[in-house]
C-alpha positions, 0 to 999 in steps of 0.5 A: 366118038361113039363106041361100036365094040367094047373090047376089054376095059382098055380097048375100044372100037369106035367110029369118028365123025367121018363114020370111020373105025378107030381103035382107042386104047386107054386106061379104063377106057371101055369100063362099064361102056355099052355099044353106042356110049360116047368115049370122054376124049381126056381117056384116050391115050392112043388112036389107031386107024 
């Protein structure tokens, strides 16, 4: 999955292969990402669509 919008460093909005938004909630999840990274799936602790 491929970031669209870092919201804190436990929040995420990334799009799925479907081109769909997910939220993605996880320890750590969004520190240090960029808009276009790809989320590791082993930090995901919780998927929202």
């Amino acid at each position: 999955m491929i970031i669209v919008k870092v919201i804190n460093n436990n929040l995420v909005i990334s799009e799925n292969d479907d081109k769909q938004e997910v939220i993605l909630m996880g320890k750590g999840l969004g520190y240090q990402k960029k808009i276009g990274d790809v989320v590791d799936d082993s930090t995901i602790e919780k998927k929202i669509r």
